[in-house]
C-alpha positions in Angstrom: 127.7 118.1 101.2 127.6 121.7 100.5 124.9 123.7 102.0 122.8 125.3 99.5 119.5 127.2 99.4 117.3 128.5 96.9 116.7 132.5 96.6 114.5 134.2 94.5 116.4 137.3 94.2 115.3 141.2 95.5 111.9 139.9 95.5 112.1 136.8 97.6 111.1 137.6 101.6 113.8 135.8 102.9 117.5 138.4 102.8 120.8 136.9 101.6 121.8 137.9 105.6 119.1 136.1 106.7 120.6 132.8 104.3 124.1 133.0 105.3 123.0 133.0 108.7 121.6 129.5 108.5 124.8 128.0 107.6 124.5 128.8 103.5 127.4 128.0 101.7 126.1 127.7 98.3 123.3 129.9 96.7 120.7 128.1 94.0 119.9 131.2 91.9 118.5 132.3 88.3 117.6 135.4 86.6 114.1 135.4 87.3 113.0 138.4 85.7 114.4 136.7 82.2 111.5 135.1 80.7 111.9 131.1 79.6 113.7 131.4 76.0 115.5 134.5 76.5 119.6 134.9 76.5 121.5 135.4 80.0 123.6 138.4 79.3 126.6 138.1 81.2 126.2 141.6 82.7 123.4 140.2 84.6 124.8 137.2 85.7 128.1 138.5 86.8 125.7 141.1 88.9 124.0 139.0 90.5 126.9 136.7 91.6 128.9 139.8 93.1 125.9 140.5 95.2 125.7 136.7 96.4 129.4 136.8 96.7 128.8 140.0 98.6 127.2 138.5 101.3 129.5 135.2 101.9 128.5 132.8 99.5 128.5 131.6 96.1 126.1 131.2 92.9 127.0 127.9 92.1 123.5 126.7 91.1 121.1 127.4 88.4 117.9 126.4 89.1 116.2 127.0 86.5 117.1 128.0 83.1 113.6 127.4 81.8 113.1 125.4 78.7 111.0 127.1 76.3 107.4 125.8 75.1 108.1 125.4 71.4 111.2 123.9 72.0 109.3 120.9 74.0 107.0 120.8 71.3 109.5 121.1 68.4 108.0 124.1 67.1 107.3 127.7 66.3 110.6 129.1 67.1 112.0 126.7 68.8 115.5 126.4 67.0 116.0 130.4 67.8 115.4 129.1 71.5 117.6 126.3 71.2 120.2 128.4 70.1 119.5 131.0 72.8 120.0 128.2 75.4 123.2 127.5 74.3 124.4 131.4 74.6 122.7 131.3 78.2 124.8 128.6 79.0 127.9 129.7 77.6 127.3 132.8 79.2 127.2 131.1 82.9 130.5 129.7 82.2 132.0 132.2 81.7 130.6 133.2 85.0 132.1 130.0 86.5 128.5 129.1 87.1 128.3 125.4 85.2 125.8 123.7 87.5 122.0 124.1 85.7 118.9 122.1 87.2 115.5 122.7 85.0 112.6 120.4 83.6 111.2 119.4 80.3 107.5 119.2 82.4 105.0 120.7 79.7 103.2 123.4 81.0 103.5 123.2 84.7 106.9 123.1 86.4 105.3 121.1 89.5 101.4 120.4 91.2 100.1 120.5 94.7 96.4 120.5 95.4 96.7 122.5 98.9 99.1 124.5 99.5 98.4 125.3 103.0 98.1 121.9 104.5 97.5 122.2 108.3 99.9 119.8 110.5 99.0 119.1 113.8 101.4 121.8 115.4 99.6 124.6 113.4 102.6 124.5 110.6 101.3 124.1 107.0 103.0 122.4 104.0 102.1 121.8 100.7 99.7 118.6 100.0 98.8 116.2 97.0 95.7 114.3 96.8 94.7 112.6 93.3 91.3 112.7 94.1 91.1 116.8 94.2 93.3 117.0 91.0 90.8 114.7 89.2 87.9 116.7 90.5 89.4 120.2 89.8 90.7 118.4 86.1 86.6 116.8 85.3 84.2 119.6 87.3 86.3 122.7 87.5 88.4 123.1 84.3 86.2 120.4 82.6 88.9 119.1 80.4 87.2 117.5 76.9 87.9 113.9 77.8 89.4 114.2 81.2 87.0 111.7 82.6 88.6 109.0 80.2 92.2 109.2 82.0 91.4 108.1 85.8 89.9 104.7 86.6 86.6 104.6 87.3 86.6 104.6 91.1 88.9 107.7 91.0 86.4 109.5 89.1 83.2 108.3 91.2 85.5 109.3 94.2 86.5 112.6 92.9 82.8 113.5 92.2 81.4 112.7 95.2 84.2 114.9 96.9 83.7 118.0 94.7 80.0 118.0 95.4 80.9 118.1 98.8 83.4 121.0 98.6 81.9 124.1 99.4 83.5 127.0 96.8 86.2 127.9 98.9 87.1 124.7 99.3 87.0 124.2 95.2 88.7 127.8 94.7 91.6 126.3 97.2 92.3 123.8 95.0 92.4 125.9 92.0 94.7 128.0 93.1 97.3 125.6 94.3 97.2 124.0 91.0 97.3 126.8 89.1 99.7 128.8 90.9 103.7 129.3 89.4 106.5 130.6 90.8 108.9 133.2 89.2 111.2 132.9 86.1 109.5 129.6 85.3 105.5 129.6 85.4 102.8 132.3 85.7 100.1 132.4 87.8 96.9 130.5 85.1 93.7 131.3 84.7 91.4 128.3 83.9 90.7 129.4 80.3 94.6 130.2 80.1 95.2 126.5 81.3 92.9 125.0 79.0 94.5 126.8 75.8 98.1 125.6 77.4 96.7 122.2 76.9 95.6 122.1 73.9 98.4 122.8 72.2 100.0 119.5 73.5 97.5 117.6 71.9 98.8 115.1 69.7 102.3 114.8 72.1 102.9 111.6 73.7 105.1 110.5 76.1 107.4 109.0 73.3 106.8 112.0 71.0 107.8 114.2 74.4 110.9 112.2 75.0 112.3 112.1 71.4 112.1 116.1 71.7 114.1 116.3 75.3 116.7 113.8 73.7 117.1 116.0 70.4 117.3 118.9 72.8 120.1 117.7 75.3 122.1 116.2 72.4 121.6 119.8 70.1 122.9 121.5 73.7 126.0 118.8 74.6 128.4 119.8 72.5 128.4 122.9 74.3 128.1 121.0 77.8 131.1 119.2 76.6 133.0 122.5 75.2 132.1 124.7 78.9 131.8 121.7 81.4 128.2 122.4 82.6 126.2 120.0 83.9 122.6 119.8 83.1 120.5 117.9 85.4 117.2 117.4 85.2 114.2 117.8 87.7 112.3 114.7 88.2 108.2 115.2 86.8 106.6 116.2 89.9 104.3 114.3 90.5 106.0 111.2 88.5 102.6 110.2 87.2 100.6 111.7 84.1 98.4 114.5 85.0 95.7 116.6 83.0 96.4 115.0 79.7 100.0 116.0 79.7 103.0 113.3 78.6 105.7 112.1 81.3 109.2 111.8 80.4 111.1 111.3 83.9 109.3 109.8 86.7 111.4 107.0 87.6 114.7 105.1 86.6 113.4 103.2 83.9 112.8 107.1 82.4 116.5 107.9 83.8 118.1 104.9 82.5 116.7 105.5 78.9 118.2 109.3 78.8 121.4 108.3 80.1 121.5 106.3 77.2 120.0 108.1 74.3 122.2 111.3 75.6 125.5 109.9 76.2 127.6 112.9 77.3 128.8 113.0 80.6 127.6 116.2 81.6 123.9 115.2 80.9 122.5 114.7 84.4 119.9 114.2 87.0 118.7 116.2 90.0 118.5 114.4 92.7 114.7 115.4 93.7 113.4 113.2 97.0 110.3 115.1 97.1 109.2 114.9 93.3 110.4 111.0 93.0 108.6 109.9 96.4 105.6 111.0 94.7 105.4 107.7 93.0 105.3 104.7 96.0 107.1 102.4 93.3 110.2 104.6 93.3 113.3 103.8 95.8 115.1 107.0 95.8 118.0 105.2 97.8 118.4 102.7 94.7 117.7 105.7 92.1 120.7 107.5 93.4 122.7 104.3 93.8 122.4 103.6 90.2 122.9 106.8 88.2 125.6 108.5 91.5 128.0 109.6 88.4 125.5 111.4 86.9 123.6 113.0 90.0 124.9 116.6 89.9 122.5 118.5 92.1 120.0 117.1 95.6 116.9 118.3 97.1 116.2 116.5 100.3 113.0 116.6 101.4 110.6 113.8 102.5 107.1 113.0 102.3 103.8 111.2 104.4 101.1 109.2 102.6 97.7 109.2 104.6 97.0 106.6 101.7 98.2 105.7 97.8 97.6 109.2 96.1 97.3 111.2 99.1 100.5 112.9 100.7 102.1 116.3 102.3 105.3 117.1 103.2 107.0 115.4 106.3 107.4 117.8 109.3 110.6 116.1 109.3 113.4 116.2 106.4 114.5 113.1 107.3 111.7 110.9 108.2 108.9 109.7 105.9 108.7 107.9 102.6 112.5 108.1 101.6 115.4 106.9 104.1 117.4 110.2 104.1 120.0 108.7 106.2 120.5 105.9 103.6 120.7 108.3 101.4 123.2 110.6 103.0 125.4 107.3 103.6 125.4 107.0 99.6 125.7 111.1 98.8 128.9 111.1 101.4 130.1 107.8 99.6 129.7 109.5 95.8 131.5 112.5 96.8 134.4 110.3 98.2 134.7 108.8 95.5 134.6 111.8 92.8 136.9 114.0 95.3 134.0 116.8 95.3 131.2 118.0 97.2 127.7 117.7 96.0 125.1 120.7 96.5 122.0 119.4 98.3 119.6 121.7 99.3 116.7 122.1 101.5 113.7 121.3 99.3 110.5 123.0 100.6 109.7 123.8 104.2 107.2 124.3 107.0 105.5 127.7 106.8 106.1 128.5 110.9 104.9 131.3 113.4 108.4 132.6 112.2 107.3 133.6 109.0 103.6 134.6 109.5 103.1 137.8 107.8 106.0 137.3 105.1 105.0 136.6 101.7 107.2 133.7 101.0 106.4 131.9 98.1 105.0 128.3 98.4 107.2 126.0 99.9 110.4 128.5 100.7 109.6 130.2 103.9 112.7 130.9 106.2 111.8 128.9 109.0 111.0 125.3 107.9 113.7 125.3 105.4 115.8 126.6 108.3 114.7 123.7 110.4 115.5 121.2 107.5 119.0 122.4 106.5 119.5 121.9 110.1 118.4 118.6 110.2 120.2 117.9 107.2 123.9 119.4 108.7 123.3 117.1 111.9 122.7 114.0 109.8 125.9 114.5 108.1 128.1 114.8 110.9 126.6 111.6 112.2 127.2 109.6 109.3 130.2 111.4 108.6 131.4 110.2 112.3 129.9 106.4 112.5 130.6 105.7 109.1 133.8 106.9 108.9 133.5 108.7 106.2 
C-alpha cells in the first residue's frame, strides 16, 4: 500500500515535516480555499504540489473536489458547475494528479453526535449515537415532520434522553452535527440547516441517484479522455438522516452505479469507517466484490456499545471490520493490477500529543500517527506470512 495522509494545507496544525516524518509517502490534498463549484486553476494546483513535493512526497490524492448543491439537485446553475468540474479535472491532469475521492451526500459531507468522545485512557474520538441525532433532529432543530422518520421507540428514547440533557450537553450535540470542515462544508447554524433542508424537499433517494448517475456519465468522457479516477465516499452514516435521501450506503447502492456508469474510471473509496456504520455491511466482501473499481482506502475501525451507538476504535485494526482480512485482499488487488493502492489513516485519537493544537475533528497528529503505524506493521505481516 502507499502511505497516505490527509492535509489541510497552511491552515491545518499538523506541518508537511511533521507528515513525512511518520512514514508519508503520498499526500491526500485539495484546494481548500476554492469554494464547491469553482475551477482549479492550474497555477494553484501545480503550487501546491511543488510545496508537497518540496517536502518528500507527492499530491497524488484529491480528496475532495466538492460537488456543487444545484448540481445534486439538477438545478439553478448546475450545468455551469458541471462544466466547471470537468475543467477542474482536466486541470489535475495535467498536474499528473488523476486520483479524486468526493461525495454526492446532500448537505452534510459526514455526522457524528460527539466529537469528543472520552475513551478510557483519557483519548477522545468522535462518536455516533441515533438516539442524540433524533433528539437534536425532533427537540432542537424541530424539523416539520421529523418525528414521522424514526420508529417509535427511537423517538420515545430520544425524548426521554434530551429532557435529561442539561444544555451543554444538548449544545454538544449541536455542534458536532453541525460542524464542517474546510473546502467542503461550513460550520451551520440551526436556521441555516433548516433552509439547507428544505430545498431537498421533494428529492428522493431515486430522484438523488438518477442525478449522481447523469453527473458521473456527463463527467466520463472526460475521466475516459485524462485517466482520472473518480471514487466515491461512502454516505456516512449509510442510513437516512434528517430527511435527506441516501444513494451509497452499501453494495446493493455500489453495484447499481457500477452499472448505470459503466466507465472504468468511475470508482469507489474504500471507506471502513463510513460503511461499518451500517452492521449489515461486510466491508471485507464490499471490497472483494467491486477490487477493480476501488481506487482510494481509508482504514479505520469502529466499536458498537449497541445497534446505533458507536465511536471510533482505539485500535485501527480491531473492531467492527477485520482489517487484517482486509489488508490480505488490498495486497492481493494490487498484485494483481501491478500498482499500489493509497490507503490512508482515516481519523485518529485526539492524544496528550496534541493537546493545545487546533486540529480539526478527527486529524490530530498523534492518533493518526498511531494508526498509520499500525497499518505499516500489518502489512509487513501479511506481506511476510502470506507471501505476498
Amino acid at each position: 500500500m502507499k502511505q497516505g495522509w490527509r492535509w489541510y494545507g497552511e491552515m491545518d496544525a499538523i506541518s508537511l515535516k511533521e507528515i513525512r516524518q511518520a512514514g508519508v509517502t503520498d499526500v491526500v490534498a485539495a484546494l481548500y480555499g476554492r469554494k464547491p463549484g469553482e475551477v482549479w486553476p492550474v497555477p494553484e494546483i501545480k503550487a501546491l504540489a511543488r510545496k508537497v513535493e518540496a517536502a518528500g512526497m507527492r499530491w497524488s490524492v484529491v480528496e475532495s473536489v466538492p460537488v456543487h448543491e444545484d448540481v445534486k439537485k439538477r438545478t439553478g446553475d448546475f450545468r455551469k458547475y458541471v462544466e466547471n468540474y470537468k475543467k477542474t479535472l482536466r486541470n489535475l491532469a495535467k498536474c499528473g494528479i488523476k486520483t479524486v475521492c468526493y461525495n454526492f451526500m446532500p448537505v452534510l459531507d459526514w455526522t457524528r453526535s460527539d466529537l469528543a468522545y472520552e475513551l478510557p485512557d483519557g483519548s477522545t474520538c468522535l462518536g455516533y449515537n441515533e438516539y442524540e441525532v433524533a433528539a437534536f433532529d425532533m427537540f432542537s432543530l424541530k424539523r416539520p415532520g421529523a418525528e414521522k422518520d424514526y420508529p417509535r421507540e427511537t423517538a420515545a428514547r430520544a425524548k426521554k434522553l434530551w429532557t435529561r440533557y442539561s444544555p451543554a450537553q444538548r449544545k454538544r450535540v449541536e455542534k458536532a452535527i453541525l460542524t464542517g470542515l474546510p473546502g467542503t462544508v461550513d460550520d451551520l447554524t440551526p436556521a441555516q440547516f433548516l433552509r439547507e433542508l428544505k430545498t431537498y424537499e421533494g428529492i428522493d433517494d431515486r430522484a438523488l441517484r438518477e442525478n449522481m448517475y447523469a453527473f458521473l456519465n456527463e463527467i466520463s468522457p472526460v475521466l475516459d479522455e485524462c485517466g482520472v479516477d473518480m471514487c466515491i465516499h461512502p454516505d456516512d452514516p449509510p442510513h437516512p438522516i434528517f430527511g435527506l435521501p441516501r444513494v451509497l450506503s452499501d453494495a446493493a447502492d455500489i453495484r447499481e452505479m457500477a452499472k448505470r456508469c459503466p466507465s472504468r474510471h468511475v470508482g469507489l473509496t474504500l471507506c471502513t469507517g463510513s460503511l461499518g456504520g451500517s452492521p449489515d455491511n461486510d466491508e471485507v466482501a464490499i471490497f472483494k466484490e467491486f477490487a477493480k473499481r476501488v481506487f482510494f482506502c481509508h482504514f479505520r475501525n469502529l466499536e458498537y456499545e449497541e445497534p446505533g451507538v458507536f465511536h471510533e476504535a482505539p485500535c485501527h485494526l480491531f473492531g467492527k471490520t477485520d482489517i487484517p482480512a482486509l489488508m490480505l485482499a488490498l495486497l492481493k488487488e494490487e498484485k494483481r493490477r501491478g500498482a499500489e493502492i493509497v490507503v490512508r489513516p482515516d481519523h485518529g485519537r485526539l492524544m496528550e500529543i496534541d493537546k493545545g493544537r487546533k486540529c480539526y475533528c478527527g486529524y490530530s497528529y498523534g492518533g493518526r500517527l498511531v494508526g498509520l503505524a499500525e497499518l505499516r506493521g500489518l502489512e509487513a505481516g501479511v506481506r511476510a506470512f502470506a507471501k505476498i
